[in-house]
C-alpha positions in Angstrom: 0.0 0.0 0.0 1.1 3.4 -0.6 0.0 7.5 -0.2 -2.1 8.6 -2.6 0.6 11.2 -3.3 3.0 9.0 -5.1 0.6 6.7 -7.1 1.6 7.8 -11.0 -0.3 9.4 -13.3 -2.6 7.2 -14.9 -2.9 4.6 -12.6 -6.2 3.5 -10.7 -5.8 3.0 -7.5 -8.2 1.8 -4.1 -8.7 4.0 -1.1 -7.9 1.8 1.9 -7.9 4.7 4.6 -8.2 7.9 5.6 -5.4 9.3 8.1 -7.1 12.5 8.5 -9.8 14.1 11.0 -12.3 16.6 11.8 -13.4 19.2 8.9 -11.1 17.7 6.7 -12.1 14.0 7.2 -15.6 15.2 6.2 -14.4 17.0 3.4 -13.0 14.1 1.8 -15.6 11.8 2.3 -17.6 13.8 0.8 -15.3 14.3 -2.2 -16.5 10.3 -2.6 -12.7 9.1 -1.0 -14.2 6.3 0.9 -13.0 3.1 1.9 -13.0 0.6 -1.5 -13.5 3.7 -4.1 -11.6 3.7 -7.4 -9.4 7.1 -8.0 -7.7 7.7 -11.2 -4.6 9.8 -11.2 -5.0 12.5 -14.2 -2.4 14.6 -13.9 -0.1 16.5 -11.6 0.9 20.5 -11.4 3.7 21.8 -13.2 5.4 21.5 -9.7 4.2 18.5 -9.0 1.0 19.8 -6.7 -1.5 19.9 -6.6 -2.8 16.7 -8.6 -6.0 15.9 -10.8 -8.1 13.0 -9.5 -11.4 11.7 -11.4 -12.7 10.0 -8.1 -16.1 8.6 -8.9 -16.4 10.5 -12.2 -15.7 14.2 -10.9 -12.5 15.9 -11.3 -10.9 17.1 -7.9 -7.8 18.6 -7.1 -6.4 17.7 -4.3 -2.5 19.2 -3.0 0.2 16.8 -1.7 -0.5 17.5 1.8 -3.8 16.5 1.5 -3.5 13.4 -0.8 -0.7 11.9 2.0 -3.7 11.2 4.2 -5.1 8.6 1.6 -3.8 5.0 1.9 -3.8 3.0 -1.4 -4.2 0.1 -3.1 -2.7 -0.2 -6.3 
């Protein structure tokens, strides 16, 4: 398992948990990153942050410090 941070662009990855709490925690599960959901890595910033996700068919962008919370499944 890895972050969702270093999954490469194009792969489809599988949320396996969420590290983060409170107002944030909500946030993302309401962005659809709950336990078992596919997220496709589109693209990243010209820096490298933040990165494009099409998580259950909408596009979000999420920065690096954010998408380290996500656990992974490749």
């Amino acid at each position: 398992m890895i972050k969702l941070h270093n999954a490469g662009v194009g792969s489809v990855v599988t949320v396996q948990e969420l590290a983060s709490a409170g107002i944030l925690r909500e946030r993302m599960l309401a962005l659809g990153l709950t336990k078992g959901a596919k997220v496709e890595v589109i693209r990243k910033g010209p820096s490298g942050d933040p990165t494009l996700f099409n998580i259950r068919g909408a596009m979000i962008a999420l920065r690096n410090e954010e998408s380290s919370l996500v656990t992974v499944q490749i």
